[in-house]
C-alpha positions as CSV (number, residue, x, y, z in Angstrom):
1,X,22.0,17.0,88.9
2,X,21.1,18.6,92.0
3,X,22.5,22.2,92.6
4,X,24.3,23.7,95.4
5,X,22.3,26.4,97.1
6,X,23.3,29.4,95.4
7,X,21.2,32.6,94.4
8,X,20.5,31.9,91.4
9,X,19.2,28.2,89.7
10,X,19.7,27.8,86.3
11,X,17.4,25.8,83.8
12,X,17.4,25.2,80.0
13,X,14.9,24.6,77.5
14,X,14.7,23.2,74.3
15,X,12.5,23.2,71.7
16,X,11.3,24.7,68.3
17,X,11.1,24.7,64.8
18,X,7.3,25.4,65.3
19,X,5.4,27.8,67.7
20,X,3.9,24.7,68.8
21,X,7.4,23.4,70.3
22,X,7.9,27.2,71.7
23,X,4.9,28.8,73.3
24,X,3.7,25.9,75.6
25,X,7.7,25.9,76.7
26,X,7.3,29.9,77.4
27,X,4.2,29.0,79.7
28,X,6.2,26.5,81.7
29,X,9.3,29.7,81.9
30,X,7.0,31.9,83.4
31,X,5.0,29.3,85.8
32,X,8.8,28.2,87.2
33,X,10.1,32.1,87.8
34,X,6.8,32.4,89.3
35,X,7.3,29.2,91.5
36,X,10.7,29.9,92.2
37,X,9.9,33.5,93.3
38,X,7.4,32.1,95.6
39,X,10.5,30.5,97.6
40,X,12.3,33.6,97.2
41,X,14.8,32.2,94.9
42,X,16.4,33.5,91.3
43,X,15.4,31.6,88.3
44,X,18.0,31.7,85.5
45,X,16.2,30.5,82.3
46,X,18.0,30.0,78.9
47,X,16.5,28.5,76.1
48,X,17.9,26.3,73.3
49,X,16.4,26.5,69.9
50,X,17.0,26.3,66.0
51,X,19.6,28.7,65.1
52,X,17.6,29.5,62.2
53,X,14.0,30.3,61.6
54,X,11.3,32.0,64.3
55,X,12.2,30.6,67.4
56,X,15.0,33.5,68.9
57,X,12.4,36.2,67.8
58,X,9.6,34.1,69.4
59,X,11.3,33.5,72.1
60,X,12.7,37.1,72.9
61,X,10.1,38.9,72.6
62,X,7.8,36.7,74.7
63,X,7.0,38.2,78.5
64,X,5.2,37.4,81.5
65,X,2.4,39.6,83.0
66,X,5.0,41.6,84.8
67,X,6.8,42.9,81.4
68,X,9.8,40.1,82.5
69,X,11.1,38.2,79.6
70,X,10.1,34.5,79.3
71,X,13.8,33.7,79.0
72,X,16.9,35.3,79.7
73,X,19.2,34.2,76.9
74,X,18.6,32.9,73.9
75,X,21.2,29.9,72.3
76,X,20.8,28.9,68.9
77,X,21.8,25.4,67.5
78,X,22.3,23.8,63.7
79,X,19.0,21.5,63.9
80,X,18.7,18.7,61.3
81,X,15.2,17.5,61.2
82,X,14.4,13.3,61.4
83,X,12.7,12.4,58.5
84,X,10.7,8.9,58.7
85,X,11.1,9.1,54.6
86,X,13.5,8.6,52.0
87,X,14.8,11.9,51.0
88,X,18.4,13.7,50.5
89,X,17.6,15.9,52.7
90,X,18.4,13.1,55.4
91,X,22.3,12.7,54.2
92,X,22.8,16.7,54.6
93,X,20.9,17.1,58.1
94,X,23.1,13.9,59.7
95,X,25.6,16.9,59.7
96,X,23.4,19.2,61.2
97,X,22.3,17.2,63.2
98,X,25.9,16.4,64.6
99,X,26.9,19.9,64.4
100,X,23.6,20.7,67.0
101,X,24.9,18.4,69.6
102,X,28.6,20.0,69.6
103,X,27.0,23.4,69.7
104,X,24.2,21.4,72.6
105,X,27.1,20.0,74.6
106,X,29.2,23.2,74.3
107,X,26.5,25.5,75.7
108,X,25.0,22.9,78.8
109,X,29.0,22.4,79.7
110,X,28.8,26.2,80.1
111,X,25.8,27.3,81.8
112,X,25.7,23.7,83.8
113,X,21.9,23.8,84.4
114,X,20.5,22.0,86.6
115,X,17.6,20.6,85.1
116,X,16.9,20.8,81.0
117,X,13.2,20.6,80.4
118,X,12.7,19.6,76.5
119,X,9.7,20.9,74.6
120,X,9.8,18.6,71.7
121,X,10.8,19.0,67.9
122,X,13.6,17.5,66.0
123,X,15.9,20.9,67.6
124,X,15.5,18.8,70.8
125,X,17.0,16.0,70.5
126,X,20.6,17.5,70.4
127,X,20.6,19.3,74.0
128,X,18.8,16.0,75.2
129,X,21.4,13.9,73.9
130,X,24.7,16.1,75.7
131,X,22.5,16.8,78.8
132,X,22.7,12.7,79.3
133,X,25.9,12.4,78.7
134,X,26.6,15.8,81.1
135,X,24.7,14.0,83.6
136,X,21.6,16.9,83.7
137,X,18.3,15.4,84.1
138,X,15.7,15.4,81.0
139,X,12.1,16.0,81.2
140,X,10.4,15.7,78.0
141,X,6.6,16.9,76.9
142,X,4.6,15.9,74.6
143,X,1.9,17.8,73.3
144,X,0.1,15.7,70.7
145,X,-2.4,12.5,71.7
146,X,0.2,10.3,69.8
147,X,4.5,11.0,70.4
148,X,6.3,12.4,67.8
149,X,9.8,10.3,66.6
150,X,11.6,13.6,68.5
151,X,9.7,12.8,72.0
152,X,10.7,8.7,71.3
153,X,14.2,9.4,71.0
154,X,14.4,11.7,74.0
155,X,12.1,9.5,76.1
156,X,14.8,7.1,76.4
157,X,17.3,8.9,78.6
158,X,14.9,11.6,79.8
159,X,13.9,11.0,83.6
160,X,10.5,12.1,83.2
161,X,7.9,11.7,80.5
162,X,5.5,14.5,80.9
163,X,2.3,14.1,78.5
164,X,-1.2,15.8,77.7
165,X,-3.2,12.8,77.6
166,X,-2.9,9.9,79.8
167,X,-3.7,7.1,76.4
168,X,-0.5,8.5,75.0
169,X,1.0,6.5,77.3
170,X,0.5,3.3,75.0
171,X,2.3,4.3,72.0
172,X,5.6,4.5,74.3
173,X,7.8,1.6,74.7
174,X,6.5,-0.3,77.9
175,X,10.1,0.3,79.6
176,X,9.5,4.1,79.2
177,X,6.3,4.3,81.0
178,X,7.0,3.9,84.2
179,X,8.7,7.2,84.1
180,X,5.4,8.8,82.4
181,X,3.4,11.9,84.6
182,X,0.1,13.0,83.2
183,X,0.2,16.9,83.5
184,X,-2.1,18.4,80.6
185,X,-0.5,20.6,78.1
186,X,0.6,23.8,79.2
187,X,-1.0,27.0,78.1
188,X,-0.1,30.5,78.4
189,X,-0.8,31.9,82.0
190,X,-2.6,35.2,80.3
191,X,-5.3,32.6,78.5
192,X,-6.6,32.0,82.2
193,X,-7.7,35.7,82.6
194,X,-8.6,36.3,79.0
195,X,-11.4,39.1,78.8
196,X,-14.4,38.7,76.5
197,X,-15.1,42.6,76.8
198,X,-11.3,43.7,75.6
199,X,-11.6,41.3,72.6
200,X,-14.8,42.9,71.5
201,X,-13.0,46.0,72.1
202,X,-10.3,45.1,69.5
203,X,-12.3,43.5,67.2
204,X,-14.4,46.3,66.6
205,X,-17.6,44.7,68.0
206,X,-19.9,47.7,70.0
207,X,-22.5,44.7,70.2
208,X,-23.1,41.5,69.0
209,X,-26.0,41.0,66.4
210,X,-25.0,37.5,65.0
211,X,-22.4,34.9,67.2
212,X,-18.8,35.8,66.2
213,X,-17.1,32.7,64.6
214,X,-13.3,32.7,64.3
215,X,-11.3,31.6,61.9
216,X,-7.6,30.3,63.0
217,X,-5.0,28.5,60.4
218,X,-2.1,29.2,62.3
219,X,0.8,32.4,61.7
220,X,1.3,31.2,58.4
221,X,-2.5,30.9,57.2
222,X,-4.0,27.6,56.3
223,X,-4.8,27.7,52.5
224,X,-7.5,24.5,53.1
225,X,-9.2,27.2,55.7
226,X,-9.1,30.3,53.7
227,X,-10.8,28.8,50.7
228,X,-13.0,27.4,52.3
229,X,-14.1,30.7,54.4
230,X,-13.5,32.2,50.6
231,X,-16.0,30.1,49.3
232,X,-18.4,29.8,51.7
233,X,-17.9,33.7,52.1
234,X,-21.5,35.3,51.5
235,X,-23.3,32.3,53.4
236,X,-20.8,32.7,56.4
237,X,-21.4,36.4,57.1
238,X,-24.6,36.6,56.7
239,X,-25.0,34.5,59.9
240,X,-21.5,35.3,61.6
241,X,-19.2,37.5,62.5
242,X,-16.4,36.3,60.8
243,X,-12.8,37.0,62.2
244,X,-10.1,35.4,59.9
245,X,-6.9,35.0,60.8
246,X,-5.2,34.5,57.5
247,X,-1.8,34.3,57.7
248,X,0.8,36.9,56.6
249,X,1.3,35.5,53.3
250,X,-2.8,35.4,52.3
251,X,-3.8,39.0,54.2
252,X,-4.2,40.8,51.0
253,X,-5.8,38.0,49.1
254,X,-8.4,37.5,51.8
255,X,-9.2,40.9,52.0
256,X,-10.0,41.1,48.2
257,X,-11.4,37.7,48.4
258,X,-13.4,37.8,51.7
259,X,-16.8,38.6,52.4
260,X,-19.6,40.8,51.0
261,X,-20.4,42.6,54.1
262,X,-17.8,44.5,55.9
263,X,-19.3,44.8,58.5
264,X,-19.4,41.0,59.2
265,X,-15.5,40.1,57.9
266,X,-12.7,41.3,59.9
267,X,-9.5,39.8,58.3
268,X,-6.0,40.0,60.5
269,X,-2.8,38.5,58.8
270,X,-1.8,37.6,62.7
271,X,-2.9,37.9,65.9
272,X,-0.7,37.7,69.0
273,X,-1.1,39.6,72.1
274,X,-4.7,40.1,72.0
275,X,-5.1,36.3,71.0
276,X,-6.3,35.3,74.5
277,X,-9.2,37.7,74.6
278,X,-10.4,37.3,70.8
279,X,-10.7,34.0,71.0
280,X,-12.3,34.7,74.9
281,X,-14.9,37.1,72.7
282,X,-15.6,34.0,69.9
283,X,-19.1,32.1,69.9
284,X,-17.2,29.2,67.9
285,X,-13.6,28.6,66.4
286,X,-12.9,26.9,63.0
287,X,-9.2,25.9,63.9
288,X,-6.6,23.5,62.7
289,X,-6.1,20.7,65.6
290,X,-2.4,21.6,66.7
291,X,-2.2,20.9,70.1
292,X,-1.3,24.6,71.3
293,X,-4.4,26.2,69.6
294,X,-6.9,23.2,70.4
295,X,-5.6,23.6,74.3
296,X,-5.8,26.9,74.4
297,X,-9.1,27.2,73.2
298,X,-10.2,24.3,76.0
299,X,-8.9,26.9,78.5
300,X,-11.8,29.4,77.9
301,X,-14.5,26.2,76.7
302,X,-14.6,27.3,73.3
303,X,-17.0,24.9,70.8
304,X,-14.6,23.7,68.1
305,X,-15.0,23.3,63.9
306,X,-11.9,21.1,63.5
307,X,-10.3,20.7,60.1
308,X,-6.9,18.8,61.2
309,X,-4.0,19.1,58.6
310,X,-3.9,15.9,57.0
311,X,-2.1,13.5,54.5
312,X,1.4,13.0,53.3
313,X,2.5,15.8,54.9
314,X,1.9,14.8,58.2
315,X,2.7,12.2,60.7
316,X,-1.5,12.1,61.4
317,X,-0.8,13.8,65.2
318,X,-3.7,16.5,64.0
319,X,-5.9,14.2,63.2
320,X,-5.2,12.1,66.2
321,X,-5.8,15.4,68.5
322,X,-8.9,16.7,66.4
323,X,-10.5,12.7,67.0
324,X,-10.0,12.5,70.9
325,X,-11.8,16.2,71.0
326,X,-14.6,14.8,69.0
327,X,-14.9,11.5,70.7
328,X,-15.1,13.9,74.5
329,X,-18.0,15.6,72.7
330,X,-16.1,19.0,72.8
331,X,-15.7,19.2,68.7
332,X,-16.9,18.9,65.7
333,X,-14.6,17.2,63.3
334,X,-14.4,17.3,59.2
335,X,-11.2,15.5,58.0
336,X,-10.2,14.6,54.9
337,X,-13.4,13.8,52.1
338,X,-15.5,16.1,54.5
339,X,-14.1,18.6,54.6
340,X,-16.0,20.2,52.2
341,X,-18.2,23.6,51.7
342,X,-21.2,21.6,51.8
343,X,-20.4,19.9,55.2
344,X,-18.8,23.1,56.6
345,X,-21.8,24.9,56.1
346,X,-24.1,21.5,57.8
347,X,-21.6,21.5,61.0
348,X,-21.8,25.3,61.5
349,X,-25.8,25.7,61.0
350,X,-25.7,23.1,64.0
351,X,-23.9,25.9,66.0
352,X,-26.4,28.4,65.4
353,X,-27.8,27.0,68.3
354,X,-27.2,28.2,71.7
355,X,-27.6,24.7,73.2
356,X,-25.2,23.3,70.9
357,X,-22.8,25.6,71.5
358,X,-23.2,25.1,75.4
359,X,-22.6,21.4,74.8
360,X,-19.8,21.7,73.2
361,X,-18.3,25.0,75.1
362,X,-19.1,22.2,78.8
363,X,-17.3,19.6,77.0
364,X,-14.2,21.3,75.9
365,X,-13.8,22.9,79.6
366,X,-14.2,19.8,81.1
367,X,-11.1,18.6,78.9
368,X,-8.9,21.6,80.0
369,X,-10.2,21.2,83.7
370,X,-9.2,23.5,86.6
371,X,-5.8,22.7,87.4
372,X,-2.6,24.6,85.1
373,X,-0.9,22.4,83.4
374,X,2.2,24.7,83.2
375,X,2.6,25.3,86.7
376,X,2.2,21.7,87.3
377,X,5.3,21.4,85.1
378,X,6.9,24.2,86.3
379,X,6.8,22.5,90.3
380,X,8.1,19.5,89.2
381,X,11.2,21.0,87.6
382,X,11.2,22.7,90.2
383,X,11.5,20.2,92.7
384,X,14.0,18.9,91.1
385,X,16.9,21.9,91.1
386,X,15.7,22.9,94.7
């Protein structure tokens, strides 16, 4: 749906459940007002998300480099998630789920955007859903090296299938992949001018006598992680600086919990605005493998401890993410049986070494490469309402 030339273009988004399904989208907001500003035109930006949970505080608080909001309104939507398991759950979010497209179709037949750009998660597949049958154009991103079920239903009807790795490509239904465009996955535009210096600052760090290793489990902690930081606690510090990010619900038990010295643990139950530069400040990150974090840290060619989130309660995607790192050289991976104190402490005395860190710090840059994925998403949608 092409718009009329008027002073102001309006896009949606959807996406959430997970700050993975929100924060890449916020990156592709504030590549597109950038874009469109360029051209000297208005970018109206509204964003579809659960109408429960993190994503309108996510969302609303987020802001570009200028102090502008991400996006300027905020619509929230009864989102029933698709379960590939038997569970009664399922029976109770076929309502939601229904209830999330009338609430989907009533808010696109308002704002009539002319493009909707969906960042994935079961709150996605809604809007997707009315757009198609308003006539607005889908693109779709995925994130992960394999498609969630979210990204194959909305693949169908979307126009465009934007994706991180170019192998994703094969788990799609051959009919879909003619519509497929490589792009990357987009990261924040303030990771590209991260500053080792202000991280140091923050941290604490006048000078560093042992590498800095960081510790990242996500904004709700990842109880794998902090045991084993917990349990490896004495050996850890007394060759790192050890910055955990624990999670709000484990702060106080990591404190209490943590290391020995100090000096050498620096606990933080969440870390948001000065995330870019801590991690710019880190010698090595020990990281779950969701996509945002893992891409984020390829941005500033961080060497990677990967312990990807596995079993039953997963569709595998970490895993999938953590291997295709490890394969390019760029990680080190301990999944499932390994990952345990013994090999944590064998994968991290290898990064001790400066050249091994520079290995693996070339590798993971070479991954993220020069170009921005976001604003390469951010001209095509673009391109599209212009």
């Amino acid at each position: 749906m092409k718009k009329e030339d008027t002073a102001i273009l309006t896009v949606v988004f959807a996406g959430g459940g997970t700050g993975g399904h929100i924060y890449p989208g916020l990156a592709v907001a504030d590549e597109l007002r950038a874009v469109a500003e360029r051209d000297g035109k208005k970018i109206r930006i509204c964003w579809l998300g659960c109408l429960s949970g993190m994503d309108r505080t996510i969302v609303e608080k987020n802001v570009n480099k200028d102090g502008v909001r991400s996006a300027d309104e905020f619509y929230g939507i009864p989102a029933g998630k698709l379960r590939r398991y038997i569970s009664f759950n399922n029976i109770v979010d076929i309502f939601k789920i229904i209830a999330g497209f009338a609430a989907s179709f009533a808010v696109l037949a308002k704002l009539k955007p002319a493009v909707l750009f969906s960042k994935g998660g079961f709150v996605s597949v809604p809007p997707c859903a009315a757009a198609v049958i308003l006539h607005i154009p889908v693109y779709t991103h995925e994130c992960d090296f394999t498609p969630g079920l979210a990204t194959k239903l909305n693949s169908r009807s979307a126009k465009h299938i934007l994706l991180s790795y170019k192998e994703t490509e094969l788990y799609l239904k051959s009919a879909c992949r003619s519509k497929v465009i490589v792009t990357g996955n987009p990261v924040r535009p303030v990771f590209y001018s991260a500053d080792s210096g202000r991280g140091m600052k923050f941290l604490g760090i006048a000078e560093k006598q042992k590498p800095v290793l960081l510790v990242l489990g996500g904004s709700s902690g990842a109880r794998q992680i902090n045991d084993l930081v917990r349990e490896n606690a004495g050996w850890l510090c007394e060759r790192f600086i050890v910055v955990h990010q624990t999670g709000m619900r484990n702060s106080a038990a990591a404190e209490e919990n943590g290391c020995p010295e100090k000096d050498g643990y620096k606990p933080y139950p969440f870390i948001y605005t000065e995330m870019p530069d801590v991690i710019a400040a880190a010698d090595v990150v020990l990281s779950r493998a969701g996509a945002n974090s893992i891409w984020e840290c390829a941005v500033l060619a961080k060497p990677l401890v990967l312990i990807p989130l596995c079993g039953s309660g997963t569709r595998g995607d970490q895993e999938d993410n953590a291997r295709y790192f490890e394969n390019h050289g760029a990680a080190v991976v301990l999944a499932r049986e390994n990952a345990t104190p013994e090999r944590l402490r064998q994968s991290l005395s290898l990064l001790l070494s400066e050249d091994v860190r520079a290995s693996l710090s070339s590798a993971c840059g070479k991954l993220a490469g020069e170009s921005r994925p976001a604003e390469k998403i951010a001209e095509l949608l673009y391109n599209e309402i212009r």
